[in-house]
C-alpha positions in Angstrom: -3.9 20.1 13.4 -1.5 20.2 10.6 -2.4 19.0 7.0 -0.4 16.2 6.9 -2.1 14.7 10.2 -5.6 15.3 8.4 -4.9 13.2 5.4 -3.2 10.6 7.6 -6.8 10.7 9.4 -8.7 10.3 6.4 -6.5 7.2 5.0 -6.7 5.3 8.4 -11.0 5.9 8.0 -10.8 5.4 4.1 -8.7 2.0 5.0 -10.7 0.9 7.7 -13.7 1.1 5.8 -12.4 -0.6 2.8 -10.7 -3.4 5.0 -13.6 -4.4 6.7 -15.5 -4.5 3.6 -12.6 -6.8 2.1 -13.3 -9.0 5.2 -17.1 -9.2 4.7 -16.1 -10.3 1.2 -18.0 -7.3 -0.5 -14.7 -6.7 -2.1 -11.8 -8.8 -3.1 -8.0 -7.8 -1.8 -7.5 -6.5 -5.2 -10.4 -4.2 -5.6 -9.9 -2.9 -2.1 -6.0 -2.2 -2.8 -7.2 -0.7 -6.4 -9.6 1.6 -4.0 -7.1 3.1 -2.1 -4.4 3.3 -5.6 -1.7 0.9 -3.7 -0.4 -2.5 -4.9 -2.5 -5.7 -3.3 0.6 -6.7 -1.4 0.9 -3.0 0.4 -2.7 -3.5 1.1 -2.3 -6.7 2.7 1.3 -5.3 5.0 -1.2 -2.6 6.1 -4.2 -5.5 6.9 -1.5 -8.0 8.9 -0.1 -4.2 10.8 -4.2 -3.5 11.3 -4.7 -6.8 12.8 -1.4 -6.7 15.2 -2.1 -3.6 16.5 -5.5 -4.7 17.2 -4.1 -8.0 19.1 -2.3 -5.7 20.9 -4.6 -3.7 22.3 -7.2 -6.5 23.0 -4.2 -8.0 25.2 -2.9 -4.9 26.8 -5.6 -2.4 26.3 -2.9 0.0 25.8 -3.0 1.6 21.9 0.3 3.2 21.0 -0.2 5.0 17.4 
């Protein structure tokens, strides 16, 4: 596995973690987005993507990543 795809592994976990503390409202949007060092609005593009992706699979059971 090349570097690149090992930090692109790490962000997803880091993100995943963060946003579902952001939805357990342990952390506001803007402390989550300061806790991965992007602006609140990238943080929330990446949530609504999260959250499509998710509908998608739930419908189709098919994840394409």
């Amino acid at each position: 596995m090349d570097r690149a795809r090992i930090h692109e592994g790490i962000r997803r976990m880091r993100f995943a973690d963060i946003l579902g503390r952001s939805e357990w409202s342990e952390l506001s949007q803007m402390e989550a987005a300061e806790l991965l060092e992007i602006s609140e609005r990238t943080f929330r593009r990446w949530r609504d993507r999260h959250q499509e992706l998710a509908c998608q699979v739930w419908t189709t059971g098919v994840c394409i990543a």
